[in-house]
C-alpha positions as CSV (number, residue, x, y, z in Angstrom):
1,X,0.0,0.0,0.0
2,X,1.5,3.9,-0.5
3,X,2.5,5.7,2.6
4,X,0.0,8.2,3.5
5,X,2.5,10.8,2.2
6,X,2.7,9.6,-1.6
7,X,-1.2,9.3,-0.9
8,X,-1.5,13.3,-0.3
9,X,1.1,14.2,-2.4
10,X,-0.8,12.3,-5.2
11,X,-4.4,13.9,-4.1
12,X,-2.2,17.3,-4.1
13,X,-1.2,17.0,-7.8
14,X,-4.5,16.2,-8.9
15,X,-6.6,19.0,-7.2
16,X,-4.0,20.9,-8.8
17,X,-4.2,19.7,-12.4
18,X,-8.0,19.9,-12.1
19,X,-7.9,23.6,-11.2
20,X,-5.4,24.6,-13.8
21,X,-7.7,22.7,-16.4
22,X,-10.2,24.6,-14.7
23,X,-8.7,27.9,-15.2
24,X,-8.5,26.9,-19.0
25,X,-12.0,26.2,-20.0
26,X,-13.1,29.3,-18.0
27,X,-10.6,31.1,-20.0
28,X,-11.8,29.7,-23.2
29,X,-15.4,30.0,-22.5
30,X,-14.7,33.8,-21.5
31,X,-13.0,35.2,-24.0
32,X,-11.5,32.2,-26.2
33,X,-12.6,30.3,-29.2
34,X,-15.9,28.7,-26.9
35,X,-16.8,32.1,-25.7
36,X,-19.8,32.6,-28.0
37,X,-20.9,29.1,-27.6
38,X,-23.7,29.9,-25.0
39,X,-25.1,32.1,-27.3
40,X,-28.6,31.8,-28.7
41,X,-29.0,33.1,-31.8
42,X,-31.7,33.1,-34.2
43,X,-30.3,30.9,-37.1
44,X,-30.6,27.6,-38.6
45,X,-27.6,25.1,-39.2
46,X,-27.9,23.4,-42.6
47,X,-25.3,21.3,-44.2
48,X,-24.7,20.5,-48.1
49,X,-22.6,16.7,-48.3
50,X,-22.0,14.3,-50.8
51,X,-24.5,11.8,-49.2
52,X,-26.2,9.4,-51.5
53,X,-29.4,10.7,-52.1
54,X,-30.8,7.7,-52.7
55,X,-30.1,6.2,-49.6
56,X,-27.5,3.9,-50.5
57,X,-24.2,4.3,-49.7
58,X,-22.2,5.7,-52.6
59,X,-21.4,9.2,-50.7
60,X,-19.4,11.0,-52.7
61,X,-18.7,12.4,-56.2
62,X,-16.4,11.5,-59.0
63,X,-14.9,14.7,-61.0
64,X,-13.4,14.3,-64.4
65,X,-10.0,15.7,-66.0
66,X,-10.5,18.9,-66.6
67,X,-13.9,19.3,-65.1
68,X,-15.2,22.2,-62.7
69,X,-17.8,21.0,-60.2
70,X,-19.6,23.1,-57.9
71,X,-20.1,21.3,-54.8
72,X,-22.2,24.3,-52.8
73,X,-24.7,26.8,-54.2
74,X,-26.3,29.0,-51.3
75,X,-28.4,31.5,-51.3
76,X,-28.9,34.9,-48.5
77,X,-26.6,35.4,-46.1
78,X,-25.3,32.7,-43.7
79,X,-22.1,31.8,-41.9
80,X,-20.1,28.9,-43.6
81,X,-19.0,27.4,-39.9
82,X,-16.8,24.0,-41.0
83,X,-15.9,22.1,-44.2
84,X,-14.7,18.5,-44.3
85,X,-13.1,16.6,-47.6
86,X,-11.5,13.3,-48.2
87,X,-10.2,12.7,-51.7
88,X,-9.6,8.8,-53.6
89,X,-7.5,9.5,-57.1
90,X,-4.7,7.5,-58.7
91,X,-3.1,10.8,-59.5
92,X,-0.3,11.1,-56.6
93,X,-0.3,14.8,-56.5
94,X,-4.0,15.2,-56.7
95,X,-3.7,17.6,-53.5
96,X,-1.9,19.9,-55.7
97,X,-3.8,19.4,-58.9
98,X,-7.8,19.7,-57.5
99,X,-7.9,23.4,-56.9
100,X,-10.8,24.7,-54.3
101,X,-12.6,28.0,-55.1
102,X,-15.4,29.8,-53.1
103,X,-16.9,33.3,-54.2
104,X,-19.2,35.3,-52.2
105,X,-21.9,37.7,-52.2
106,X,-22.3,37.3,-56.3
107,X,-18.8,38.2,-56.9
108,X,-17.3,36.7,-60.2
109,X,-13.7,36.3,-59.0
110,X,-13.2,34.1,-56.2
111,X,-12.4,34.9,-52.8
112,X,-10.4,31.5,-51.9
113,X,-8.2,30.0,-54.7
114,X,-5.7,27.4,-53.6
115,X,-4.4,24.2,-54.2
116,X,-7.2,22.0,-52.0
117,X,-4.2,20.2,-50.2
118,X,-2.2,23.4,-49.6
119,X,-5.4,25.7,-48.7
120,X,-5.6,22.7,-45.2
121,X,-2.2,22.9,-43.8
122,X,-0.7,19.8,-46.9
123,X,2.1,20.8,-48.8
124,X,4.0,19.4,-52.0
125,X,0.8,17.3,-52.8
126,X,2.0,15.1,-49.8
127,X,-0.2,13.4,-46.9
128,X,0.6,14.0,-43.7
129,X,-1.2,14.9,-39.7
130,X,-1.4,18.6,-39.5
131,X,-3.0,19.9,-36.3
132,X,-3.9,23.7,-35.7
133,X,-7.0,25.6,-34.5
134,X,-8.9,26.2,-37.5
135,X,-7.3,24.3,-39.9
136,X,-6.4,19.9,-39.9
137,X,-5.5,17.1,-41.5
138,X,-6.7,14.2,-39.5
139,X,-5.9,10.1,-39.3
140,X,-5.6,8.0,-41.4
141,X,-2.5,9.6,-42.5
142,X,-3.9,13.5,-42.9
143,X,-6.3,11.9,-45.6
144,X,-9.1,14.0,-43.6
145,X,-9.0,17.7,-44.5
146,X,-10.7,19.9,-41.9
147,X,-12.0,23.4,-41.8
148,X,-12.9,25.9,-38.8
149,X,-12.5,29.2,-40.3
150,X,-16.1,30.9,-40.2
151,X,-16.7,32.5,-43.7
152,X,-19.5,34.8,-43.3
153,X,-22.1,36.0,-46.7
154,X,-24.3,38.3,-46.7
155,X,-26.1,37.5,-50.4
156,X,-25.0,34.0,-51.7
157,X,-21.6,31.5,-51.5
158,X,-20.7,29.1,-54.2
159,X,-17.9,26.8,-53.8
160,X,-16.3,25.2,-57.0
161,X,-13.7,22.2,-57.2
162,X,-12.0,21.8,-60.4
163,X,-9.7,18.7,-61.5
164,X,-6.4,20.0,-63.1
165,X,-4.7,16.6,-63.4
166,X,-5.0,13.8,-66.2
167,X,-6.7,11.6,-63.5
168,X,-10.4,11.1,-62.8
169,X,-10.9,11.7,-59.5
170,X,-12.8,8.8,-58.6
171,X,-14.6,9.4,-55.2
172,X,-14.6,13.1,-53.2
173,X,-16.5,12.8,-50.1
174,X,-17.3,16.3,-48.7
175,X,-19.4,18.1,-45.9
176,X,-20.4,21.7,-46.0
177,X,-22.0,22.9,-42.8
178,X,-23.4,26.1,-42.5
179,X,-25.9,28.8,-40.4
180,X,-28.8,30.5,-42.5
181,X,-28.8,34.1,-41.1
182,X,-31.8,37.1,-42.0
183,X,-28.6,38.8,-42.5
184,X,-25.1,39.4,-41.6
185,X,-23.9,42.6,-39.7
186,X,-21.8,45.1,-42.2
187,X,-18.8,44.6,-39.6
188,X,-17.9,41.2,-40.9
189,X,-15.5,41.0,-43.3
190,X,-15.4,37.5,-46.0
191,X,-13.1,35.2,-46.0
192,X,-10.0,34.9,-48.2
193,X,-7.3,32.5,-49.0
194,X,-4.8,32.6,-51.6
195,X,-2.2,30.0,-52.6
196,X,1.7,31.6,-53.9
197,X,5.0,30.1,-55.1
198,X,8.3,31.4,-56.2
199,X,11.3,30.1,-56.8
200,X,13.5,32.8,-55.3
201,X,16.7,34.2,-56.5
202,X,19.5,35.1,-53.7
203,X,20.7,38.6,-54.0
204,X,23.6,40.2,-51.9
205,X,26.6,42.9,-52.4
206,X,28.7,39.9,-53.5
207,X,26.1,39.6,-56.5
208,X,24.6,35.7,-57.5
209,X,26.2,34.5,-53.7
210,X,24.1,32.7,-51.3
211,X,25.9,34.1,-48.3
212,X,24.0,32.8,-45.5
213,X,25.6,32.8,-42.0
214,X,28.6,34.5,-43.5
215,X,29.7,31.8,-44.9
216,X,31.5,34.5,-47.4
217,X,31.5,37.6,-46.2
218,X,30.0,39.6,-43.5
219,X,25.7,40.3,-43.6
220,X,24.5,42.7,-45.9
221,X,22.2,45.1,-44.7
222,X,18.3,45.1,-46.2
223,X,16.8,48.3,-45.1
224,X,13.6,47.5,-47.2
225,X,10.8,45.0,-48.6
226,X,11.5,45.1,-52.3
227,X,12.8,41.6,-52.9
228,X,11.4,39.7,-50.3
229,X,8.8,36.8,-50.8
230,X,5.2,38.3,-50.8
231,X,2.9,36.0,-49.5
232,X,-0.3,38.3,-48.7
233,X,-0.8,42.1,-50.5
234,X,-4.8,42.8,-50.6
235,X,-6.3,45.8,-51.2
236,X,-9.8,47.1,-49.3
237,X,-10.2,47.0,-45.7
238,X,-9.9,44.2,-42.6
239,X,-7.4,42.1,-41.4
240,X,-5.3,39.4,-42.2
241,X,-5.2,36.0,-39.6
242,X,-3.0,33.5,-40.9
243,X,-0.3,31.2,-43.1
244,X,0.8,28.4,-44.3
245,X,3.9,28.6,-45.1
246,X,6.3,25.8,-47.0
247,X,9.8,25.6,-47.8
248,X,11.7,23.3,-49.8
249,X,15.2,23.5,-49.0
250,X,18.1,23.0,-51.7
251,X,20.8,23.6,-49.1
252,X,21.6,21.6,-46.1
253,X,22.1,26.0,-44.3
254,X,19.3,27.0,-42.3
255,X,16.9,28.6,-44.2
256,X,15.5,31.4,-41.9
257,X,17.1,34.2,-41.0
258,X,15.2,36.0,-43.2
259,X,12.8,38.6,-41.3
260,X,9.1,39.1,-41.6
261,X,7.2,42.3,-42.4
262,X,4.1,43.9,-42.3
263,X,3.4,47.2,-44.5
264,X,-0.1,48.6,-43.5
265,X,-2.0,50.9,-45.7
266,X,1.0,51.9,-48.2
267,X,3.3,52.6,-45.0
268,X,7.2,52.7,-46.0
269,X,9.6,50.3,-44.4
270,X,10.1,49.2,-41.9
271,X,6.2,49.8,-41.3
272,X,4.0,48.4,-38.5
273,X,5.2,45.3,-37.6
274,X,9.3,44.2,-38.3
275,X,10.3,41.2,-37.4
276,X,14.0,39.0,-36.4
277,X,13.8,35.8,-37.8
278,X,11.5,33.7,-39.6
279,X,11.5,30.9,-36.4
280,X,10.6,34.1,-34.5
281,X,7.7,34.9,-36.3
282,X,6.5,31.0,-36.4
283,X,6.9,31.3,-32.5
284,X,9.7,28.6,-32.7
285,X,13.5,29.5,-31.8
286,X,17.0,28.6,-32.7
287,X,16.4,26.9,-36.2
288,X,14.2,24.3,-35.1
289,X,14.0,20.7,-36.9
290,X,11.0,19.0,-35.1
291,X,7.5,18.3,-35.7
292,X,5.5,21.0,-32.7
293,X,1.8,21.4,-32.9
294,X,0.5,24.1,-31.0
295,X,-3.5,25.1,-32.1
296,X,-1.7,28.5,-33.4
297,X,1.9,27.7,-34.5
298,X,4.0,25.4,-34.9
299,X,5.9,22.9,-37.9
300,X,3.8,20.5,-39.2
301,X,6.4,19.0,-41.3
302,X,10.3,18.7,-41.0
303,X,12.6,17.2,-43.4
304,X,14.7,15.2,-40.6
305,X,18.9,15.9,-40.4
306,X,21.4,14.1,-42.7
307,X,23.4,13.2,-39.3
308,X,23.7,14.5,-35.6
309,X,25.2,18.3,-36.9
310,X,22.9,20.6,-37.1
311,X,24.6,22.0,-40.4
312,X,22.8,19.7,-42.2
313,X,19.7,19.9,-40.1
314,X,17.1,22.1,-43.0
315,X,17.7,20.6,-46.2
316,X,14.4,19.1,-47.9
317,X,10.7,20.0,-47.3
318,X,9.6,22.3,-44.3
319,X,6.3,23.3,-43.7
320,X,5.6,25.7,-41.0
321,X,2.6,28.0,-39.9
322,X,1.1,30.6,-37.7
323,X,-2.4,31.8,-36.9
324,X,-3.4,35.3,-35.9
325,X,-6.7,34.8,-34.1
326,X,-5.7,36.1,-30.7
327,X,-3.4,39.3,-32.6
328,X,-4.5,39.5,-36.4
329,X,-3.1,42.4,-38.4
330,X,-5.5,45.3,-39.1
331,X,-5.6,47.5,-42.6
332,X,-7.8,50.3,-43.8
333,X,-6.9,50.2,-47.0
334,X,-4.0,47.4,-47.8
335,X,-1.7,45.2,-46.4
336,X,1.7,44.3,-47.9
337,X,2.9,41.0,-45.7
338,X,6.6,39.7,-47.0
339,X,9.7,37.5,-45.3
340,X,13.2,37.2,-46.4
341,X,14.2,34.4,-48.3
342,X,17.2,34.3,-46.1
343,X,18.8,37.1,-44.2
344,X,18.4,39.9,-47.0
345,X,17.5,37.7,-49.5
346,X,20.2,35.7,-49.8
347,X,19.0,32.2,-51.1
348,X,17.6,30.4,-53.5
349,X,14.3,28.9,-51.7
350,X,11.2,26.9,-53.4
351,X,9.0,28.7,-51.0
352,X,4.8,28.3,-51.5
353,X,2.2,29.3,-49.0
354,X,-1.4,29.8,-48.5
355,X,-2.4,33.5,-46.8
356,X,-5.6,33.5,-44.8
357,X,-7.9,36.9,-44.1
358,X,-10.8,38.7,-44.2
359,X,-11.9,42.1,-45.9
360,X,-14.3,43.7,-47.2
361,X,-15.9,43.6,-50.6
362,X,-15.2,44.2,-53.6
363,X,-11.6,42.7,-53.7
364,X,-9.1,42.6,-55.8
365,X,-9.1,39.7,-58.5
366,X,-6.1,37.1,-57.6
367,X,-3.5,37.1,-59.9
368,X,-3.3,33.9,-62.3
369,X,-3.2,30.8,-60.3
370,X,0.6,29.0,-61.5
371,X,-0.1,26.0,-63.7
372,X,0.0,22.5,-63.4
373,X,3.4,22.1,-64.7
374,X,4.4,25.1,-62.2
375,X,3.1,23.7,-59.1
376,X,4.6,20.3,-59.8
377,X,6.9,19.9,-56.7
378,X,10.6,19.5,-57.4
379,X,11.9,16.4,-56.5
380,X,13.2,15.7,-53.1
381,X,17.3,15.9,-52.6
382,X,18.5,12.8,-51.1
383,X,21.8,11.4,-49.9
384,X,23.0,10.2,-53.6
385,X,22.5,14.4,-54.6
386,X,24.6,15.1,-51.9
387,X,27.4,12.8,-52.7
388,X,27.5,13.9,-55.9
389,X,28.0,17.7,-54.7
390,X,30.9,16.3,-53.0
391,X,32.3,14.4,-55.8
392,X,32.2,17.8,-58.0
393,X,33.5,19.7,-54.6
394,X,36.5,17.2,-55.2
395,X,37.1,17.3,-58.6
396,X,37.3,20.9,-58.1
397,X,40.2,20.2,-55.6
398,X,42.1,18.0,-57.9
399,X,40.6,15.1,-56.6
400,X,42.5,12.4,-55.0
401,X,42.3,12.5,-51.2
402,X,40.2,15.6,-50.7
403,X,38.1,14.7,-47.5
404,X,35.8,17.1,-46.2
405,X,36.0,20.6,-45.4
């Protein structure tokens, strides 16, 4: 039997985790993410699926190459409160090739155009568990692709799904769930998400040199925006909550010591909101390489290290993201959102995200979504790339007994 004194020392710990879990669902019916749930509202919840109507059980959809369906017509205003897909298609990077678009209030441009695999937290067309707040990839395998953001309309939403790839996609299971409102309040922005890529080009005062870490020369200074990769820049009013933000690494160098920035309302550098580090603005520290899912930060992918050293911790596929629901960034007129590829700019980064926010209407038409071809993901650098960089590192050397550094 315990002693009396493991006994209340046990008893102790528990009184003590019960108030601390206490002191969190108060805090979250108060003022978090519950705190509107004891609400009463006058509204109705409706949901569009993919059920079989005729009460079998063949609950989804197939979509042809090449062929735009619209999975959700709805009419008045409403509030768009959670969207689950699952996806079956022989085409491998189908996440990448099925492209999700919803438009709202009657607006012919769309207000969400991504990738559908990208637009929930799954880069490179890959599968993999992604937890966050409002956005998931659940078991088996992230093959569940989860929603939370509210997306508020005041006079119709539509949401389309069209199949870029040569594959038919043989069965999309979806659900749609929504509130029917007699209207929405004019202080509620709608709901926008943009997929972006770039292949970046490093830039420094020693010209076409990737000098990271000084690997060459001392840091450059950047006292601006200009080159940096732009992953958010609307126009019109509201305030942006949120990326996704994935980096595929051709260099075993850490990738981010390149700052973020916020320009608000056509402000000149180093505007509003100046960051030190692109860990530091993912709420991470000291060049992290580990999976960390927190419901607002954290990486939901790492690429793994060649070996123990940390020098060749960050080559390969990272994926990282943040969520602004407790701090989102506010704009009257436009926000220009950017981070360094690199500390000033330095490297040569595939870099893609997805930028999450809401404004008001009209906005500005995206600019043309990158092909098929375009979005193809480069192929992974494995251990035989790297030994032939070493090879050529030799040959340059003479050959012969060149070891290492």
């Amino acid at each position: 039997m315990p002693d009396g004194h493991a006994t209340r020392h046990r008893e102790s710990f528990v009184r003590a985790l019960l108030v601390g879990l206490g002191g969190v669902i108060f805090a979250l019916m108060s003022q978090g993410p519950l705190s509107q749930i004891a609400q009463i509202i006058d509204a109705r919840s409706k949901r569009i699926s993919s059920y079989d109507q005729t009460g079998g059980n063949s609950d989804c959809i197939g979509i042809d190459p090449g062929q735009t369906k619209t999975i959700a017509e709805i009419e008045g205003a409403g509030i768009v409160k959670h969207l689950w897909i699952t996806i079956s298609c022989k085409d491998e990077l189908i996440r990448r090739n099925l492209v999700l678009r919803a438009f709202w209030d009657g607006q012919t441009h769309p207000s969400i155009e991504s990738p559908i695999g990208d637009f929930f937290g799954q880069g490179w067309g890959m599968k993999y568990n992604f937890i966050s707040l409002p956005l998931a990839a659940a078991p088996a395998g992230g093959n569940a692709l989860v929603c939370y953001f509210p997306m508020p309309f005041g006079n119709g939403a539509r949401f389309t799904v069209e199949n870029q790839s040569s594959e038919t996609v043989d069965a999309f299971y979806y659900y749609i769930d929504y509130e029917e409102h007699a209207s929405i309040p004019e202080s509620m922005g709608r709901f926008h998400a943009q997929y972006r890529q770039e292949l970046t080009q490093p830039e420094s005062d020693l010209g076409d040199v990737e000098n990271e870490w000084t690997v060459f020369a001392p840091f450059a200074k950047n006292p601006s925006d200009e080159s940096n990769y732009v992953f958010c820049h609307p126009e019109g009013t509201g305030h942006f909550v949120g990326v996704n933000y994935y980096v595929n690494s051709p260099s075993p160098i850490w990738y981010g010591e390149g700052d973020d920035m916020f320009l608000v309302d056509g402000e000149s550098w180093p505007g509003s909101a100046h960051g030190t580090g692109t860990e530091d603005y993912f709420n991470q520290s000291w060049c992290p390489d580990e999976h960390y899912c927190h419901p607002y930060f954290g990486t939901a992918r790492a690429p793994g290290r060649l070996n123990d050293s940390a020098r060749f911790g960050w080559l390969g596929r990272t994926h990282v993201y943040r969520f602004h629901l407790e701090d989102p960034i506010r704009f009257r007129k436009s926000l220009r959102a950017s981070i360094e590829h690199g500390h000033a700019n330095c490297l040569t980064l595939d870099l893609a995200s997805v930028a999450y926010w809401y404004q008001t209407l009209p906005s500005l038409p995206f600019p043309s979504l990158p092909s098929v071809d375009e979005r193809r993901p480069r192929p992974e650098i494995g251990v035989v790339d790297v030994h032939r960089w070493r090879d050529t590192w030799r040959q340059s050397k003479g050959g012969g007994r060149q070891y290492g550094n």
